[in-house]
C-alpha positions in Angstrom: 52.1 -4.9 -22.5 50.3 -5.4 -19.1 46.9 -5.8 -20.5 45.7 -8.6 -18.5 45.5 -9.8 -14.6 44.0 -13.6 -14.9 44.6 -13.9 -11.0 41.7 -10.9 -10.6 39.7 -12.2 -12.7 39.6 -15.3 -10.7 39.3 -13.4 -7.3 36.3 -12.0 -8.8 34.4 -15.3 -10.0 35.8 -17.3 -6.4 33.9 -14.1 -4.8 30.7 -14.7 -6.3 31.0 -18.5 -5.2 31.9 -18.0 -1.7 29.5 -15.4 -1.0 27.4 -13.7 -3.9 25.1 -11.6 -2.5 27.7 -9.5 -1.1 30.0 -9.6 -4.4 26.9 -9.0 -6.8 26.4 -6.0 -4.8 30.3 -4.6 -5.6 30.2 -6.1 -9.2 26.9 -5.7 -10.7 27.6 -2.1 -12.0 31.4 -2.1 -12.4 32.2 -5.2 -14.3 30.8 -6.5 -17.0 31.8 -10.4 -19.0 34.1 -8.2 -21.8 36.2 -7.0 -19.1 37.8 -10.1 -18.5 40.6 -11.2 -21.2 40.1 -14.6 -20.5 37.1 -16.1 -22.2 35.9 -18.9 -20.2 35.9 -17.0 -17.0 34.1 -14.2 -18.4 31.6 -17.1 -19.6 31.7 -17.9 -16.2 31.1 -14.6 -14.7 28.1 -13.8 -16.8 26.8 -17.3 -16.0 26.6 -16.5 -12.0 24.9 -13.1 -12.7 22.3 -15.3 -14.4 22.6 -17.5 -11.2 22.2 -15.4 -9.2 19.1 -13.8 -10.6 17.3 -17.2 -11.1 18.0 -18.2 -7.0 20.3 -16.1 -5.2 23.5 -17.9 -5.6 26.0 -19.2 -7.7 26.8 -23.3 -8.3 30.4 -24.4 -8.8 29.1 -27.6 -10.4 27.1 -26.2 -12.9 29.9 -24.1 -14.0 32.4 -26.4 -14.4 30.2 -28.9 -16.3 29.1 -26.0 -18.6 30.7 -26.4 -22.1 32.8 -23.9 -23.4 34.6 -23.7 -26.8 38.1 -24.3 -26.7 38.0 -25.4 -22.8 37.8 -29.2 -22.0 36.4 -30.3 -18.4 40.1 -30.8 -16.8 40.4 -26.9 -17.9 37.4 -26.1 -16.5 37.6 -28.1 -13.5 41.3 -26.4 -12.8 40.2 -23.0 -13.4 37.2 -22.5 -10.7 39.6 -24.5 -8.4 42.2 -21.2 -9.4 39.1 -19.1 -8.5 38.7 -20.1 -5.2 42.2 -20.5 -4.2 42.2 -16.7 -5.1 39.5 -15.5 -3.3 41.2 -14.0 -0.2 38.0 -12.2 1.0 35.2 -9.7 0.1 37.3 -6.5 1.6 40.1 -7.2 -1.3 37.1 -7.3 -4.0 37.8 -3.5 -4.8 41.7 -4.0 -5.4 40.3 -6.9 -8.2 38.1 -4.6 -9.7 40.3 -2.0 -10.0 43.2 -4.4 -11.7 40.2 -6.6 -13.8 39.1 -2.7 -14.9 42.7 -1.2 -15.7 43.2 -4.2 -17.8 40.3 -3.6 -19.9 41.1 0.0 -20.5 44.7 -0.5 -21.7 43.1 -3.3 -24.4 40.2 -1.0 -25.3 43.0 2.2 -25.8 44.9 0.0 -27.8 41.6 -1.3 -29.9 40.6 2.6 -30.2 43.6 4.2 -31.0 45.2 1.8 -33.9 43.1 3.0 -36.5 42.6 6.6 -36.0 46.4 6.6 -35.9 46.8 4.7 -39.3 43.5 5.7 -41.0 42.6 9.4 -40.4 41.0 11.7 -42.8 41.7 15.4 -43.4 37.7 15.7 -43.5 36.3 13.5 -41.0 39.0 14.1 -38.0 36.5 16.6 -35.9 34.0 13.5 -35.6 36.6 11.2 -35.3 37.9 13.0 -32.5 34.6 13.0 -31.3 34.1 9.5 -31.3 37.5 8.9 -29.2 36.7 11.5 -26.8 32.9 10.0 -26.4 34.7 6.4 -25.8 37.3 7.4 -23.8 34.6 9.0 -21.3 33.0 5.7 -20.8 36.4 4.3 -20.0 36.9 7.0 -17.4 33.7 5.9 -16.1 34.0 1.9 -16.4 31.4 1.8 -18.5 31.0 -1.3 -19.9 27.2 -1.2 -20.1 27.1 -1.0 -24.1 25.5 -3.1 -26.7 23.5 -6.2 -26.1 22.5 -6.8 -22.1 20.5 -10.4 -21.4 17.4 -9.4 -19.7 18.2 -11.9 -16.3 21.8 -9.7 -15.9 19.3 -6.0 -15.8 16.6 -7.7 -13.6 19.5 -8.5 -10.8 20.6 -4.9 -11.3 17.3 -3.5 -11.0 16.8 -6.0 -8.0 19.7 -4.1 -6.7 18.7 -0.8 -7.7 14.7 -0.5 -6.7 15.7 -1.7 -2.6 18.3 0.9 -2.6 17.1 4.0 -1.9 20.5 6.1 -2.5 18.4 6.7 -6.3 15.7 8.4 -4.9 18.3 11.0 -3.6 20.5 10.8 -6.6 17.7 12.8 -8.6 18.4 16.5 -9.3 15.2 18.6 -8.1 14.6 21.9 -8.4 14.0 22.9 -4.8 10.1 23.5 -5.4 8.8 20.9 -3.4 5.1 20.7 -5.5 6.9 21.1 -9.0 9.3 18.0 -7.8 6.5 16.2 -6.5 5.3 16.6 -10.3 8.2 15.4 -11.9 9.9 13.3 -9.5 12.9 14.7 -9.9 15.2 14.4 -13.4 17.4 11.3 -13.0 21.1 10.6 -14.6 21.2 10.6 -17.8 18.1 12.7 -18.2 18.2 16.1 -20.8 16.2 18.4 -19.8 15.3 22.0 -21.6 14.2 24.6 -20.1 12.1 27.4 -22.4 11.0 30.7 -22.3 10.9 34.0 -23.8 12.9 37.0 -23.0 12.5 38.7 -19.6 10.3 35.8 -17.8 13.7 34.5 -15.8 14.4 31.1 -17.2 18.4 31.8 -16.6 17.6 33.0 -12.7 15.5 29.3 -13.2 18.7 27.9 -14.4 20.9 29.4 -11.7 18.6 28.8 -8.7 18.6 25.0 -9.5 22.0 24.8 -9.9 22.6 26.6 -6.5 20.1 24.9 -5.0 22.0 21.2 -5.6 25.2 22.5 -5.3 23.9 23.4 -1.3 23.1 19.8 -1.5 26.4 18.8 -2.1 26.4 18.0 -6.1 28.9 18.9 -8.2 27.4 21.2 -10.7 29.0 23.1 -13.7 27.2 26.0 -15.1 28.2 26.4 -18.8 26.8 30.3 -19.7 27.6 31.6 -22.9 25.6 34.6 -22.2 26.4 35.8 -18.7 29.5 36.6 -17.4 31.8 35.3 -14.0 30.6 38.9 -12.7 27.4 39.0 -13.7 26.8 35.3 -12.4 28.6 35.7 -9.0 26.3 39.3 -8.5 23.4 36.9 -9.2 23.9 34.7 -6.5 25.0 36.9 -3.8 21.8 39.1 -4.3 19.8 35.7 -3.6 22.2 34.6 -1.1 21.7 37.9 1.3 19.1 38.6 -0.1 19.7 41.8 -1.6 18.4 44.2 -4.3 21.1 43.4 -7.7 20.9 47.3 -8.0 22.7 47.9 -4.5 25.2 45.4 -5.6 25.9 46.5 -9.3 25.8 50.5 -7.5 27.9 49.5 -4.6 25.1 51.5 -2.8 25.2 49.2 0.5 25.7 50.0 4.2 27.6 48.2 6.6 25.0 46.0 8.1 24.2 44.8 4.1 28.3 44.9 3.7 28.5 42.3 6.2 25.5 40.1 5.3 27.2 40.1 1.7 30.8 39.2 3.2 28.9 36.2 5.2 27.5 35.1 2.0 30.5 35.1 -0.1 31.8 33.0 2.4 29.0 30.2 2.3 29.0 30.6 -1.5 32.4 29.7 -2.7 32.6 26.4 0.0 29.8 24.9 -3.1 31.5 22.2 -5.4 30.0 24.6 -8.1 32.2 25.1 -11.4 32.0 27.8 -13.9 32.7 28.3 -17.2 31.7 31.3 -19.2 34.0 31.2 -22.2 31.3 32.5 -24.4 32.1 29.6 -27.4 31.7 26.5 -26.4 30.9 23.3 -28.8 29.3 20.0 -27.4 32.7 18.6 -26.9 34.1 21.1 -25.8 31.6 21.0 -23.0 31.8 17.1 -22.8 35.9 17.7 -22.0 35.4 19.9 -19.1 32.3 17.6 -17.8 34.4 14.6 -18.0 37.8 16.0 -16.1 36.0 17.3 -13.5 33.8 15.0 -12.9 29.9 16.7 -12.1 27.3 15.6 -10.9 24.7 17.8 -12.4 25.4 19.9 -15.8 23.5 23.5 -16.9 24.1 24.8 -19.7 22.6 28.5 -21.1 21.7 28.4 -23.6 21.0 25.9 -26.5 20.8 28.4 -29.9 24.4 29.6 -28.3 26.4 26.5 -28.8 28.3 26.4 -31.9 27.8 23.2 -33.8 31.0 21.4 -35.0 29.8 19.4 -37.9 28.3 20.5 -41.5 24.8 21.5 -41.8 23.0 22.9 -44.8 20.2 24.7 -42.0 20.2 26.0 -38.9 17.8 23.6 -37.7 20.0 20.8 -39.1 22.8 22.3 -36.5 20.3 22.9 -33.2 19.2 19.2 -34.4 22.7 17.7 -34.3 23.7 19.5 -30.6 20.4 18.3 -28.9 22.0 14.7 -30.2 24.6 15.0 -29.1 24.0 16.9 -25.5 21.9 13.7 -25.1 24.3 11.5 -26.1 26.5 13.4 -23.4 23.7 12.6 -20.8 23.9 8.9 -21.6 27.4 8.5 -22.1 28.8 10.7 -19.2 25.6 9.7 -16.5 24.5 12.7 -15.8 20.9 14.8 -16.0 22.3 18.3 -18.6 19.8 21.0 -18.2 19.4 23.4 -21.2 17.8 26.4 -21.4 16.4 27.5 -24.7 14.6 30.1 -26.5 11.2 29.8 -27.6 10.0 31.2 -31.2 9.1 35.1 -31.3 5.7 34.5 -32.5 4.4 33.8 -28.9 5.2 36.9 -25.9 5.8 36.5 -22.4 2.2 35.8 -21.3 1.5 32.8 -24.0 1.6 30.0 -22.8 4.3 28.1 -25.2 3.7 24.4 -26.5 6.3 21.9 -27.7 6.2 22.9 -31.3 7.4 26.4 -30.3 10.6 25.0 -29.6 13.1 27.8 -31.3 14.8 26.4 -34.6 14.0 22.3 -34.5 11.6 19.9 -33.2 14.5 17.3 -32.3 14.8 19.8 -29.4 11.5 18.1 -28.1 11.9 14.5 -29.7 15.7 14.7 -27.7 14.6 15.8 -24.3 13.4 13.7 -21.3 11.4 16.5 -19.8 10.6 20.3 -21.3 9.7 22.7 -18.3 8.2 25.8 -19.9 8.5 29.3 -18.6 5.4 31.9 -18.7 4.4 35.2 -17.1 0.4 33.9 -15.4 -1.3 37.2 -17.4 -1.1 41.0 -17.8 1.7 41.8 -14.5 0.4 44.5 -12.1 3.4 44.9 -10.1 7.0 44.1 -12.1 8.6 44.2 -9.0 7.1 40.8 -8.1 6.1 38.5 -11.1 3.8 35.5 -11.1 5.5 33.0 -13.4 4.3 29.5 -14.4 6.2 26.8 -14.2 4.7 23.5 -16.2 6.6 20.1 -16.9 5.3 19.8 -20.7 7.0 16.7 -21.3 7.8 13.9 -18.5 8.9 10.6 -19.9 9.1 9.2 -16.5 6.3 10.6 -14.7 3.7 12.9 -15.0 3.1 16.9 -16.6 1.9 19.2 -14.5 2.4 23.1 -13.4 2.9 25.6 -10.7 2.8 29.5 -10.7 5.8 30.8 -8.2 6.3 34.4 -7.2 9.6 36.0 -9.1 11.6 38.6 -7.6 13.7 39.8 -9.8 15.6 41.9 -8.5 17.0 39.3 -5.8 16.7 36.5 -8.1 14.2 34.5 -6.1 11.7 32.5 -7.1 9.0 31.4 -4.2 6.6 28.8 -4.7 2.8 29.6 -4.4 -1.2 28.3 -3.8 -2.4 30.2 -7.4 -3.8 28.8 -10.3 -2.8 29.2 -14.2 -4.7 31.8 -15.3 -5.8 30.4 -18.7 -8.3 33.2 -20.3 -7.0 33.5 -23.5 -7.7 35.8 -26.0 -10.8 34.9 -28.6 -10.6 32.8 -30.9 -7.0 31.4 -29.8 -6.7 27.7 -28.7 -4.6 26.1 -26.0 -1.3 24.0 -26.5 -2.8 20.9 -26.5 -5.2 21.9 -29.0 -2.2 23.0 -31.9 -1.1 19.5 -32.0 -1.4 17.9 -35.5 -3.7 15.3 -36.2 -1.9 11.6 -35.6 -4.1 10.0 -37.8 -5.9 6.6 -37.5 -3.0 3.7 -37.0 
């Protein structure tokens, strides 16, 4: 069995002697010390990263004098001269990685596979499953970053990662530029739910963020287990043209609209944006299709829709184990899932909601990175054109905040606006902030 390439693994350490900076920029977030099969070069490798953090390069001397179990200093001494002898330069680093990776897979499949094959159980095979699909997406995604990290090997990455500004752009916004100065846009790994009750828009919220990054170039799916292919596509043209959705659904449209529509079509499906609108989907099910293609963003509509796949005595027991694991899919796969949920009937579409309204469990809340919240801004004069709020709730990473935006549904546009919250609620009634329990004294 192939499992191991001890020439690319000494490429890789002979790159970080001859010229770190360069190679710690290539390495630092696809290789990690368990990747190599031998041990004393993956002591050595994680050695340099600590190097390399502490001054900026990498000694050969220090290395070989280094002890290591089970390697006297003639091995040592003969194995960093291997790793310079198979340096060849920094433009053949990829090609190591690549072979130093592959290796690591093939050991890991072996490691993963063995006992589910020899030790299955009748009961427990869904969450076994699970657990093999979950571990074979970090493979896809060379993701070695699990367990224990030393703090020196993070600081190098963050080193990295705060003078390169690429980050800054990887964040998905929403395409309202004072609600994303507000949250700073949601970063990988991020889940964030969006709530509201019937009728204020939250999935034309959904679907105008997910159009707005695909037009950025991200690859977004759109998981609805609500709306249709149809009903989605209709959606998007009407905002697209704009036109009213009634013309479209009527086919009431002239040929000056006819042609608008045609050009939109044609700027529409040149989007990386993916569809799936099964109507059933479970959290791996969804986690299957994420991984194979790939995205960059995932939305998902909605939350009390996706059936659970485990055993639960509630339902809040079930909406607690999906927001889990739709978080766990967020770490694992590296990307931000939006989720839109429903909000509990005791509040209408002009309350505003708090956290604790969260529809079926408060893991919803305890789960999430951010909660956006969705609410019409008081008694509507004209339905035509609706003032909704839009407030960041919960920001782990930055700060809450709200805007109101004008809604037109009937194109499925949302447009940003200078008016304030209208917050004169009824008598007697208290805000969110006010419903909270008490903490206590710690």
């Amino acid at each position: 069995m192939n499992d191991k390439n001890i020439a690319a693994e000494m490429a890789i350490i002979g790159a970080l002697l001859c010229e770190p900076k360069k190679a710690v920029t290539k390495l630092i977030k696809e290789i990690k010390p368990e990747m190599f099969s031998d041990f004393f070069l993956s002591e050595s490798y994680a050695e340099s990263l600590s190097m390399f953090a502490d001054n900026g390069a990498v000694d050969a001397i220090r290395l070989m004098t280094r002890d290591v179990d089970g390697y006297d200093e003639g091995d040592r001494k003969v194995s960093i001269a291997g790793c310079y002898e198979s340096f060849m330069g920094i433009h053949n680093l990829p090609v190591h990685i690549k072979a130093v990776q592959s290796c690591y897979k093939v050991r890991e499949l072996v490691k993963l596979c063995s006992p589910a094959i020899y030790g299955s159980d009748p009961e427990t095979v869904d969450e076994q499953l699970e657990g093999i699909g979950a571990r074979v997406g970090e493979l896809l995604r060379n993701d070695g970053n699990k367990g224990l990290k030393r703090l020196g090997d993070v600081m190098t990455a963050q080193y990295i990662r705060l003078f390169d500004k690429r980050d800054l752009h990887n964040r998905i916004k929403t395409g309202f530029e004072k609600f994303d100065k507000i949250i700073k846009g949601a970063a990988k790994k991020n889940l964030v739910i969006i709530a509201a009750r019937p009728a204020v828009g939250k999935s034309a919220m959904a679907l105008s963020i997910a159009n707005y990054n695909a037009k950025l170039g991200k690859k977004v799916a759109l998981f609805s287990l609500e709306m249709g292919i149809d009903e989605i596509s209709e959606r998007l043209i009407a905002n697209t043209v704009p036109v009213n959705l009634g013309i479209l659904q009527d086919r009431d449209f002239g040929d000056h609209t006819g042609a608008n529509i045609s050009k939109a079509c044609g700027s529409l499906k040149e989007l990386p944006f993916y569809f799936d609108d099964s109507g059933y989907q479970t959290v791996p099910s969804i986690r299957t299709a994420v991984q194979l293609h790939k995205v960059d963003v995932v939305v998902i509509d909605y939350l009390q829709l996706i059936a659970s796949t485990g055993r639960s005595n509630t339902r809040n027991d079930e909406v607690s184990k999906i927001t889990r694991d739709l978080k766990r899919m967020a770490q694992d796969l590296d990307v931000p899932v939006i989720v839109l949920s429903q909000l509990n009937r005791s509040k209408d579409e002009t309350d505003e909601p708090s956290l604790r309204d969260l529809r079926d469990s408060g893991a919803i809340e305890q789960d999430a990175n951010m909660v956006w919240f969705m609410w019409l801004n008081g008694e509507q004069k004209d339905e035509s054109v609706k003032q909704v709020v839009f407030r960041a709730a919960k920001n782990r990473q930055g700060m809450t905040g709200e805007v109101v935006l004008n809604y037109r549904g009937a194109l499925m546009q949302f447009e940003e606006t200078n008016l304030s919250v209208n917050r004169n609620v009824r008598k007697g009634a208290k805000m969110p902030w006010e419903e909270m329990p008490d903490a206590g004294v710690f």
